[in-house]
C-alpha positions as CSV (number, residue, x, y, z in Angstrom):
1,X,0.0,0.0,0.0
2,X,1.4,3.7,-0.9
3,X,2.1,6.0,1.7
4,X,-1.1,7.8,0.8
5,X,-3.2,4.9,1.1
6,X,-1.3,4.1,4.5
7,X,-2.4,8.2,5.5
8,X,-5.9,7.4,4.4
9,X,-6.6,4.1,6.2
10,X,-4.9,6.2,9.6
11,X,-7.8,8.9,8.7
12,X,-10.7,6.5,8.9
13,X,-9.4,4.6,11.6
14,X,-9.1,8.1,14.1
15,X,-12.3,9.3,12.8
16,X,-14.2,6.4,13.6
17,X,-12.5,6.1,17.3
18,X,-13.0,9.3,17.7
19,X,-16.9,9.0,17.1
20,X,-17.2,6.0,18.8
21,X,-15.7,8.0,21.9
22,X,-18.5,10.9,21.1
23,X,-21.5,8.6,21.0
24,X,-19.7,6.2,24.2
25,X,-20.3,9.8,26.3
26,X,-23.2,10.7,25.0
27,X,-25.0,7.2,26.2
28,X,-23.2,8.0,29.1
29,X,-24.9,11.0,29.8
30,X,-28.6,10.0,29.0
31,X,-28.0,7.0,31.1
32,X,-27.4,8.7,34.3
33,X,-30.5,11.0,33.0
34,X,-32.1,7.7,33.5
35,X,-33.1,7.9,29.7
36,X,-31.9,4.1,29.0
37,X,-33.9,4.1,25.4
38,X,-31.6,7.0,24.1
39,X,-28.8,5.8,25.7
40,X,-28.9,2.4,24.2
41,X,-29.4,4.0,21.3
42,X,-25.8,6.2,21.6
43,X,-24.0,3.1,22.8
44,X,-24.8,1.2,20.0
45,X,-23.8,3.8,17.5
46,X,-20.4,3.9,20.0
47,X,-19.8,-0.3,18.9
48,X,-20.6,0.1,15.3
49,X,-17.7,2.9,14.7
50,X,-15.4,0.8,17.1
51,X,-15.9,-2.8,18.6
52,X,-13.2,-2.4,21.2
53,X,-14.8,0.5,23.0
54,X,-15.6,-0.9,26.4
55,X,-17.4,2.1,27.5
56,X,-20.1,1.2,24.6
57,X,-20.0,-2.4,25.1
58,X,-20.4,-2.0,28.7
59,X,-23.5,0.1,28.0
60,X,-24.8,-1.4,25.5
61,X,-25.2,-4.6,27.2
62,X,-26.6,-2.9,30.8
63,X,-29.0,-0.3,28.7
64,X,-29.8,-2.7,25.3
65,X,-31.3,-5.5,28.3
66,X,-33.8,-2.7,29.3
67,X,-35.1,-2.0,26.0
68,X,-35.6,-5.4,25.0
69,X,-37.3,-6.3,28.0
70,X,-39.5,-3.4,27.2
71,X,-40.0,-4.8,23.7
72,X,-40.4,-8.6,25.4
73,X,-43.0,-6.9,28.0
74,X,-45.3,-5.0,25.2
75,X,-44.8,-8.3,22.9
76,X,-46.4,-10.4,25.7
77,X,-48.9,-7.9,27.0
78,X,-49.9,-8.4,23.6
79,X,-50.3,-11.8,23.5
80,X,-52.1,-12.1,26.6
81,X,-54.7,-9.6,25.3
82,X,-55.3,-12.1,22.1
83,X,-54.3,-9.4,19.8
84,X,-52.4,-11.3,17.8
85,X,-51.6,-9.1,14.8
86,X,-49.4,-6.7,17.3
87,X,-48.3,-9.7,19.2
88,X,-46.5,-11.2,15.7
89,X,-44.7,-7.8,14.8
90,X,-43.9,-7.0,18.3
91,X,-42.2,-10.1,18.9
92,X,-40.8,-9.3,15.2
93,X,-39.0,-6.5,16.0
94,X,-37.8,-7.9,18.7
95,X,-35.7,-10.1,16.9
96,X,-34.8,-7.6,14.7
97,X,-33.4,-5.8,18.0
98,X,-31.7,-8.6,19.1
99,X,-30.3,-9.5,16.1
100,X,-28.9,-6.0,15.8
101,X,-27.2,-6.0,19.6
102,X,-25.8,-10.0,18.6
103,X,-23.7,-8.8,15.4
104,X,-21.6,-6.8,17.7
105,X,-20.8,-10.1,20.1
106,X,-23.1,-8.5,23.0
107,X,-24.9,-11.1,24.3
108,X,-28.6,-10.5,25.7
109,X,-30.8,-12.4,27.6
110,X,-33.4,-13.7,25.9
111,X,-36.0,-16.0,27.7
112,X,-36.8,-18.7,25.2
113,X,-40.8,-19.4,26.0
114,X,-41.4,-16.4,24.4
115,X,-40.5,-18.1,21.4
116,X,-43.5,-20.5,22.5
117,X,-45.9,-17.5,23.0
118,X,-45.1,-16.2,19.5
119,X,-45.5,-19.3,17.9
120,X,-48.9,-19.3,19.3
121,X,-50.0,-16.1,18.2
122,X,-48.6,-16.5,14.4
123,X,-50.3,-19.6,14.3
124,X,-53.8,-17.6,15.0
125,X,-53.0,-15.0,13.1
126,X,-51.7,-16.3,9.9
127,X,-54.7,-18.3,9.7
128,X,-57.1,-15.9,9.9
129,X,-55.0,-13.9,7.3
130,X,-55.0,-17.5,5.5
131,X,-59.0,-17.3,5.6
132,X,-59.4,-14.1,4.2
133,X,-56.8,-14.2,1.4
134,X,-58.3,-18.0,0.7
135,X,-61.7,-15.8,0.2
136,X,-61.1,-13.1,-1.7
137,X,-59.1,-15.9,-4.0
138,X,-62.2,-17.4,-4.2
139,X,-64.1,-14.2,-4.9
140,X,-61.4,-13.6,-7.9
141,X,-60.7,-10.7,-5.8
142,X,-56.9,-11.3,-6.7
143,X,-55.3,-8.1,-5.7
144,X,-56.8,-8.2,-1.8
145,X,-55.4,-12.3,-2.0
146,X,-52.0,-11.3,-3.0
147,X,-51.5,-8.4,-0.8
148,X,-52.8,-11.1,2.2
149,X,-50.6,-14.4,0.7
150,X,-47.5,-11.8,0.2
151,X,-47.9,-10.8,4.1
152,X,-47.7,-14.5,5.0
153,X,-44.7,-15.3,3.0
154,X,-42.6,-12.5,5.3
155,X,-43.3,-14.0,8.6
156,X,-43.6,-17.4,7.5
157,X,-42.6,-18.6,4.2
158,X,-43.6,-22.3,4.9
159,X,-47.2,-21.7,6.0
160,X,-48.8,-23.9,4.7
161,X,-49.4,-23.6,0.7
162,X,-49.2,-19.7,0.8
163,X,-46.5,-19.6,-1.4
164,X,-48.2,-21.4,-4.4
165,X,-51.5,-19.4,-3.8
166,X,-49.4,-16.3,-3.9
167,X,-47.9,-17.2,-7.2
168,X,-51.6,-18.8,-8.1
169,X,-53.5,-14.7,-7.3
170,X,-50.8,-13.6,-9.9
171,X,-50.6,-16.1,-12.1
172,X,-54.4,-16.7,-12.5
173,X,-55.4,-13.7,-13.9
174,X,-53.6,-13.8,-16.7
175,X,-54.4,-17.8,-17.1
176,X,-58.8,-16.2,-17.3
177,X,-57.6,-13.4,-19.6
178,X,-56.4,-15.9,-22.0
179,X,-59.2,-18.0,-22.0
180,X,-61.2,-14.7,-22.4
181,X,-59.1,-14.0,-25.5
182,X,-60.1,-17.5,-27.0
183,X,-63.3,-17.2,-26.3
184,X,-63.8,-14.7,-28.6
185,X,-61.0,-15.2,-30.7
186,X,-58.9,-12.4,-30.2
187,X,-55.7,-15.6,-30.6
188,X,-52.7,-13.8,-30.7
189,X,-53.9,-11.9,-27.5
190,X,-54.6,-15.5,-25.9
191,X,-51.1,-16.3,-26.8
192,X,-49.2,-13.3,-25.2
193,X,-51.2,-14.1,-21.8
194,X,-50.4,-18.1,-21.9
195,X,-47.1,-17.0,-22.8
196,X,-46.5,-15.1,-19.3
197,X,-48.2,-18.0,-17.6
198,X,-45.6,-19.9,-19.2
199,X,-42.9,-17.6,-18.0
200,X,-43.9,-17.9,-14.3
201,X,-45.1,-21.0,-14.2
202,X,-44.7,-23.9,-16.9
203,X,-46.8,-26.6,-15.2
204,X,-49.3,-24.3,-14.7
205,X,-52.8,-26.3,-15.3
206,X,-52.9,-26.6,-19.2
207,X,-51.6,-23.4,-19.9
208,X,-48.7,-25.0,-22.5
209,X,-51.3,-26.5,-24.5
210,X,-53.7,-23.3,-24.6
211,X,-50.6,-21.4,-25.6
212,X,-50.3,-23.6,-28.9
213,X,-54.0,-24.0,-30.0
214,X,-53.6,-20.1,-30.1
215,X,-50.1,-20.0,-32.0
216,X,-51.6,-22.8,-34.9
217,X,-54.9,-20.4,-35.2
218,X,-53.0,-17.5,-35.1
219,X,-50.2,-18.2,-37.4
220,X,-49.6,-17.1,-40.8
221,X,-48.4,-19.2,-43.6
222,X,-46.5,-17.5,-46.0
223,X,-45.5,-18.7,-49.8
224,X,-42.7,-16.5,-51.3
225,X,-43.4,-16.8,-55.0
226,X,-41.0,-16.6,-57.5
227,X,-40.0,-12.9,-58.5
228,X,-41.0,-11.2,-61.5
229,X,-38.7,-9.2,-63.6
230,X,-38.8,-6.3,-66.2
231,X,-35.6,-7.4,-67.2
232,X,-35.2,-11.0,-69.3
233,X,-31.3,-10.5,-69.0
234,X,-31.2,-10.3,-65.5
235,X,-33.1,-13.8,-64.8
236,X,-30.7,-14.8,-62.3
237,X,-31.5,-11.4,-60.0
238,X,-35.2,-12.4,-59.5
239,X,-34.1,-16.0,-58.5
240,X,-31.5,-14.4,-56.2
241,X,-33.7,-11.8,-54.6
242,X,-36.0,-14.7,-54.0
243,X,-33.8,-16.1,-52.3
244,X,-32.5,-13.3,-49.7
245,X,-36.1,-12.8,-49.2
246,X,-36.8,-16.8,-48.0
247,X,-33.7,-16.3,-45.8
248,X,-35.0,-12.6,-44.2
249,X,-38.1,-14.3,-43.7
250,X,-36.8,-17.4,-41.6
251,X,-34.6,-15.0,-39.7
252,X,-37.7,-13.5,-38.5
253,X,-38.2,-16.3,-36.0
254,X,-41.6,-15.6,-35.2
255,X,-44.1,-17.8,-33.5
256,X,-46.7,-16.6,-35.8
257,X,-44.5,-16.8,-39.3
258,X,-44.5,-19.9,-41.1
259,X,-43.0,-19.9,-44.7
260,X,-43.7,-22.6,-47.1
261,X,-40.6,-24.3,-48.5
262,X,-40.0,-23.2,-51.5
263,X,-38.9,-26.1,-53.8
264,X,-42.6,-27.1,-52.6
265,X,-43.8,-23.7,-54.0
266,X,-42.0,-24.4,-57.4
267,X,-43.9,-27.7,-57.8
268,X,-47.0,-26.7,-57.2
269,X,-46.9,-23.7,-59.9
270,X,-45.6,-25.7,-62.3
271,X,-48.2,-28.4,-61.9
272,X,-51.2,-26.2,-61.8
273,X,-49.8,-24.1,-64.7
274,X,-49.3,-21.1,-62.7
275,X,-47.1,-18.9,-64.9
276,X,-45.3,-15.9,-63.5
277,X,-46.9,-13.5,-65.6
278,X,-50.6,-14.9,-64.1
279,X,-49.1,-13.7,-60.2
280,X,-49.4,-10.4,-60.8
281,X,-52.9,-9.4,-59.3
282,X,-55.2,-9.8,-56.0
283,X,-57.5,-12.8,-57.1
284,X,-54.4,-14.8,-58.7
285,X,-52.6,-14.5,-56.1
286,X,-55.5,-15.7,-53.7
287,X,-55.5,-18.7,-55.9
288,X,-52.2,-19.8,-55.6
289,X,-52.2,-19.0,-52.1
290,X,-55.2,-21.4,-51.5
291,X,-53.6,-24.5,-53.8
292,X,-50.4,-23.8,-51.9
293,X,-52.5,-24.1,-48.6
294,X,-51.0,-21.3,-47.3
295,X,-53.0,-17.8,-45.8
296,X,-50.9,-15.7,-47.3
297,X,-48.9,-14.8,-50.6
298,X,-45.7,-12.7,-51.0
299,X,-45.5,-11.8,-54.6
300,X,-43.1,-9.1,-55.9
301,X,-41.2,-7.6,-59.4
302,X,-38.2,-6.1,-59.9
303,X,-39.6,-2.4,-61.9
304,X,-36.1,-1.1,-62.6
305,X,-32.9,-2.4,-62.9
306,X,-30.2,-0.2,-63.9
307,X,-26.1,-0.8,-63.7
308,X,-23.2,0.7,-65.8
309,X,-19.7,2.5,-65.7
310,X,-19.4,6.2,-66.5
311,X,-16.9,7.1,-68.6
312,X,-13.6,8.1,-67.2
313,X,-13.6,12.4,-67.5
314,X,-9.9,14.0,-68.1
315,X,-9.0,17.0,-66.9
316,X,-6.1,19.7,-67.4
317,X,-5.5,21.3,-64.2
318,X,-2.8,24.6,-63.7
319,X,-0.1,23.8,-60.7
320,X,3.5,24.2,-60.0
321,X,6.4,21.9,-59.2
322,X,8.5,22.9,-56.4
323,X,12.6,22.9,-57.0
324,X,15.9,23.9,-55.2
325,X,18.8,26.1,-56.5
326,X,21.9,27.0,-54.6
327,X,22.2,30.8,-54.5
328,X,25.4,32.8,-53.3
329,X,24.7,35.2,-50.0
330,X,27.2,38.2,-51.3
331,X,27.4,39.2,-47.7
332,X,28.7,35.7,-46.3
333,X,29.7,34.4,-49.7
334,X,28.2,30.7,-48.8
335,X,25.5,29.3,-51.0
336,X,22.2,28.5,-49.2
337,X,18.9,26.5,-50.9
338,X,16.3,28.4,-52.0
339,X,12.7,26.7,-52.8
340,X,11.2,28.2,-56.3
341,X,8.4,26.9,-58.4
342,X,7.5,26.3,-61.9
343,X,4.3,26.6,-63.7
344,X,3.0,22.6,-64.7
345,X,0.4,20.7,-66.0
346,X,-1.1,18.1,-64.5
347,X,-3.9,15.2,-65.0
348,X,-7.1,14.9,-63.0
349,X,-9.5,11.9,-63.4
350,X,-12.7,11.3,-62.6
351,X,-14.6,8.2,-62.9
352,X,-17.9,6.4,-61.1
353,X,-19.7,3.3,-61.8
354,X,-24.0,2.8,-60.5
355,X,-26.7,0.3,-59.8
356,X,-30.0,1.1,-58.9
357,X,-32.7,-1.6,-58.3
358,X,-36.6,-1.0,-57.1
359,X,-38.3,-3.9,-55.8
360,X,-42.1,-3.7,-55.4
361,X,-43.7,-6.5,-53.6
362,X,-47.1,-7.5,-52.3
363,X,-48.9,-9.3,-49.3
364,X,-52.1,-10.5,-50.1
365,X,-54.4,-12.8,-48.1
366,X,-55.8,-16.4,-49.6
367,X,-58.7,-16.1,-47.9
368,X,-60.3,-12.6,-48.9
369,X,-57.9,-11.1,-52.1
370,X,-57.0,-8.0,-49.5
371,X,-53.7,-6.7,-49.6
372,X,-52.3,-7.0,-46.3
373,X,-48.8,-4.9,-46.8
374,X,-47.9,-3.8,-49.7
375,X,-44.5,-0.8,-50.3
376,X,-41.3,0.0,-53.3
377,X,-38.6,-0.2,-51.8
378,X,-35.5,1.6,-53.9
379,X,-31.6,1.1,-53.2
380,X,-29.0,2.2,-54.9
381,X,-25.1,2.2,-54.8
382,X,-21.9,2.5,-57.0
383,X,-17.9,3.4,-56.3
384,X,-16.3,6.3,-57.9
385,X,-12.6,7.0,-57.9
386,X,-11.0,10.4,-58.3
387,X,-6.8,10.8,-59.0
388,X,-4.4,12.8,-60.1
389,X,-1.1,11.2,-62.3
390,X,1.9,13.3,-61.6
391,X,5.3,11.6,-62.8
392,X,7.3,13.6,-59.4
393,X,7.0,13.6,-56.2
394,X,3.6,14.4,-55.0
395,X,5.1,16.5,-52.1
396,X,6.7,18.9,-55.2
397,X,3.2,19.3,-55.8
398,X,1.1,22.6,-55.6
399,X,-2.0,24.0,-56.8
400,X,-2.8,26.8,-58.7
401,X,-5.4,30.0,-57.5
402,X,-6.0,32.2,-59.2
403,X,-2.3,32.4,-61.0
404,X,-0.8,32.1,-57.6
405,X,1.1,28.9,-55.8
406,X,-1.0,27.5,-53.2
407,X,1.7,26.5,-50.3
408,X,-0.4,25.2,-47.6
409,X,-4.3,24.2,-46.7
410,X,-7.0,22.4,-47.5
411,X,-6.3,22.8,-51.0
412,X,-3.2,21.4,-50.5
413,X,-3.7,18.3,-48.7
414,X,-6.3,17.3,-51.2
415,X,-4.1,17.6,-54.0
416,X,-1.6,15.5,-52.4
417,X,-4.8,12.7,-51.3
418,X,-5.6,13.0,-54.9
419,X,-1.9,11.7,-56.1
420,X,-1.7,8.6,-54.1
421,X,-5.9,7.7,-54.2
422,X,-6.9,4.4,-56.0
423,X,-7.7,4.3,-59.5
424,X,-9.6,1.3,-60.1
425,X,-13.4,0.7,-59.7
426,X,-14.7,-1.8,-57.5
427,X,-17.1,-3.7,-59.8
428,X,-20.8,-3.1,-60.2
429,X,-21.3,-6.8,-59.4
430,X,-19.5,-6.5,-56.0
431,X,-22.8,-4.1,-54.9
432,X,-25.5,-6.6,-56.3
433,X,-25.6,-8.9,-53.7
434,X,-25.6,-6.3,-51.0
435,X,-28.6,-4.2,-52.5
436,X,-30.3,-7.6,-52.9
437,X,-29.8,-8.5,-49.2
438,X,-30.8,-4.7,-48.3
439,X,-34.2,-4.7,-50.3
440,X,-35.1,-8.6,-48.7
441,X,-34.2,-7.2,-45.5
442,X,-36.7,-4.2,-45.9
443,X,-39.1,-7.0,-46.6
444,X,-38.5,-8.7,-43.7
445,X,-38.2,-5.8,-41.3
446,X,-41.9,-4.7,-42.4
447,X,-43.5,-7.6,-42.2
448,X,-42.0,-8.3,-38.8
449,X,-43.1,-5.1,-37.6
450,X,-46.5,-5.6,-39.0
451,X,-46.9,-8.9,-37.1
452,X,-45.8,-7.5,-34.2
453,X,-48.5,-5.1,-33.8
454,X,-51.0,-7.9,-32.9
455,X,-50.6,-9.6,-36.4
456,X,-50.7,-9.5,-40.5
C-alpha cells in the first residue's frame, strides 16, 4: 500500500475512534439522565464505529437488556390480550433488536418461551389472514389475496401452501384473460397471456397446451413466389432476390411466421400451370395461395434495374512543381537552398460506376384477395474514384489560385490525397448482392413489424 493509502486508512481509523468516543459519552450521559432508550441508542452507535470501546460495550449490554425487555413486555402484554396481529410484529422486531445487539458479540438475555408465545399467536394470526386471502381468492378478488398471501410469506414462508396461492393470485389472472381471449377469438392476444403463464409457471394447469391452440390459429403461412422481372437478362437477379427474401423471412423467428418451402412452391406452380406473368394481381394471387395451402402470398417484381460505368472524365488542371537552387549570399559568400516553383500541367481523373434496383412487392391474403402490406422499396449504390497522375514527387506538388502557388491548406492536402488515391473501380457486381440482401431485409423488417403489432 502507498504512503497515501497508508495516510488514508490512519484517517478512517481516528475518525471512527474518535466518534465512537462521542456517541460512548453521550450514552453516558442520557443513562445517568435515567433515559436508558436513548442511551442504548448512543452506545450502539459507539460499537458500530469501534468494537473495542468498552465504554459502549459495557453500556450497551446494561441499557440494550432494558429496551428489549420493554420490547419482550409490550410483545407479551400483547399476547395475553389475544391481539395477535401486534403480538407477531412486536415479537418481530424484537428479533430484529436482538439481532442488531448479537452482530456486535453483546450477548442478551433472551427467555426462550417467548419463542413458545409467539409461535402461538402466528399460528392464529396467519390463519385468519389465510382465511381471508383464501376468500377473496375465491371471490377472484386477486389483488386483496395477493396483498394477504404476500404478508404471510414474510413472517412465514412455509405456512402452509401460501407460497403457491401467492404465485396462483398472480398467475391466474392472466391464465382467465387468455381463455377470455379465446373465447372470442382475439388468438394472438390468448397467446401473449399463456405466454407469461408460461414464463412464471410452466406446469401451470394446461396453460402449455392453450398457448399452442392459439399459436396454430394464429399463425400465418407464408408462400414466397418466384419474382417477377422487367428485365429477361437479369433472370438470375429475381431467383436471387427470392432467395434473400426466403432467408430474411426465416430470420424472422416468429411464433406466428410460417413460410412454405419453396422447392414445394416451385412444384405446385408448375403443376397447376401457374405462370409468372398470371401472379401479378389480388384474385391470382389468392389462388395460388389457396392451392399452396398457405394464408398468405408474398408476390413481388423487380420495376427497374439499372447498372453501368461512367466514362472516365480527363481534366487539365494549372499547378506548380517545387525545386531547389543554390544561390550565393554576397554578404557571407556561402551558397544557401532556395525553394522556387514552376508553372506545370497536371492530369485529373474522374470516374464512377451505378446500380440502382426498385423492388415492389405485395402481401395478399388467400382467404379474402385483401392486400395486407404492400411498399417499393429503392436502393441504390456505386464506387467512384477520383486521382491525379503526376510523374514527381507528389510532395513537389502545388496547386494553382487564381495564377498564384498554393503552399499550404486544405487545397493542398487534397491535391496531395488526390496523387496517391486508388484508380480502379470496385465492380458493379461486387454491390448486387448487398442491395439484394438490403431490399429482402426491408421485406423482412416490415413484415416483422407488421406482425408484431397484434398480427398481419
Amino acid at each position: 500500500m502507498s504512503c497515501r493509502g497508508i495516510l488514508f486508512v490512519l484517517l478512517i481509523s481516528v475518525c471512527s475512534c474518535t466518534g465512537s468516543r462521542y456517541y460512548a459519552r453521550q450514552g453516558e450521559k442520557m443513562e445517568q439522565l435515567g433515559m436508558y432508550d436513548e442511551a442504548a441508542r448512543f452506545y450502539l452507535q459507539s460499537v458500530q464505529r469501534n468494537r473495542d470501546n468498552i465504554k459502549g460495550r459495557v453500556g450497551l449490554k446494561t441499557n440494550g437488556q432494558k429496551v428489549l425487555d420493554d420490547m419482550l413486555a409490550e410483545f407479551y402484554q400483547a399476547h395475553a390480550m389475544e391481539d395477535h396481529k401486534k403480538a407477531v410484529y412486536s415479537y418481530l422486531e424484537c428479533q430484529k433488536y436482538l439481532e442488531q445487539v448479537e452482530y456486535l458479540q453483546i450477548k442478551l438475555n433472551y427467555p426462550s418461551y417467548y419463542k413458545d408465545y409467539f409461535e402461538a399467536s402466528k399460528e392464529i394470526y396467519l390463519t385468519e389472514v389465510y382465511e381471508k386471502g383464501n376468500q377473496s381468492y375465491q371471490q377472484q378478488d386477486y389483488k386483496t389475496a395477493e396483498s394477504l398471501f404476500s404478508e404471510i410469506i414474510k413472517i412465514d414462508k412455509d405456512f402452509k401452501n401460501a407460497k403457491d396461492l401467492h404465485r396462483s393470485t398472480v398467475i391466474e389472472p392472466l391464465y382467465e384473460e387468455g381463455q377470455k381471449a379465446l373465447q372470442s377469438k382475439d388468438y394472438r392476444l390468448a397467446y401473449d397471456y399463456f405466454d407469461q403463464v408460461i414464463k412464471k409457471d410452466r406446469n401451470y394447469k394446461d396453460a402449455l397446451d392453450l398457448r399452442e391452440k392459439a399459436r396454430i390459429e394464429s399463425q400465418v403461412t407464408i408462400a414466397v413466389m418466384p419474382i417477377q422481372s422487367a428485365y429477361s437478362g437479369e433472370a438470375g437477379i429475381s431467383a436471387k432476390l427470392q432467395a434473400y427474401v426466403l432467408e430474411q423471412l426465416t430470420n424472422i423467428n416468429s411464433p406466428f411466421i410460417r413460410l412454405v418451402d419453396r422447392e414445394n412452391t416451385d412444384r405446385i406452380i408448375q403443376e397447376q400451370k401457374l405462370g409468372l406473368s398470371g401472379v401479378v394481381d389480388e384474385s391470382t394471387a389468392a389462388q395460388a395461395g389457396k392451392l399452396l395451402g398457405v394464408k398468405a402470398v408474398l408476390v413481388g417484381k423487380i420495376v427497374e434495374y439499372n447498372k453501368g460505368v461512367n466514362r472516365l472524365q480527363r481534366y487539365k488542371k494549372q499547378g506548380y512543381e517545387s525545386y531547389v537552387v543554390k544561390v550565393l549570399d554576397p554578404a557571407t559568400k556561402t551558397y544557401r537552398n532556395e525553394v522556387r516553383y514552376r508553372h506545370i500541367t497536371y492530369d485529373e481523373y474522374y470516374q464512377s460506376n451505378y446500380i440502382n434496383i426498385t423492388y415492389q412487392y405485395q402481401l395478399i391474403s388467400s382467404e379474402t384477395g385483401q392486400i395486407l402490406q404492400s411498399d417499393i422499396i429503392n436502393l441504390k449504390d456505386g464506387d467512384e474514384v477520383n486521382y491525379v497522375t503526376y510523374s514527381g514527387d507528389p510532395r513537389n506538388l502545388y496547386p494553382n489560385k487564381n495564377g498564384q502557388v498554393v503552399t499550404f491548406g486544405s487545397e493542398k492536402s487534397r491535391l496531395q490525397q488526390l496523387c496517391t488515391s486508388r484508380r480502379q473501380l470496385q465492380p458493379v457486381e461486387e454491390f448486387e448482392d448487398s442491395l439484394l440482401k438490403q431490399a429482402a431485409k426491408k421485406v423482412a423488417s416490415r413484415i416483422k413489424e407488421a406482425d408484431e403489432k397484434r398480427g398481419l
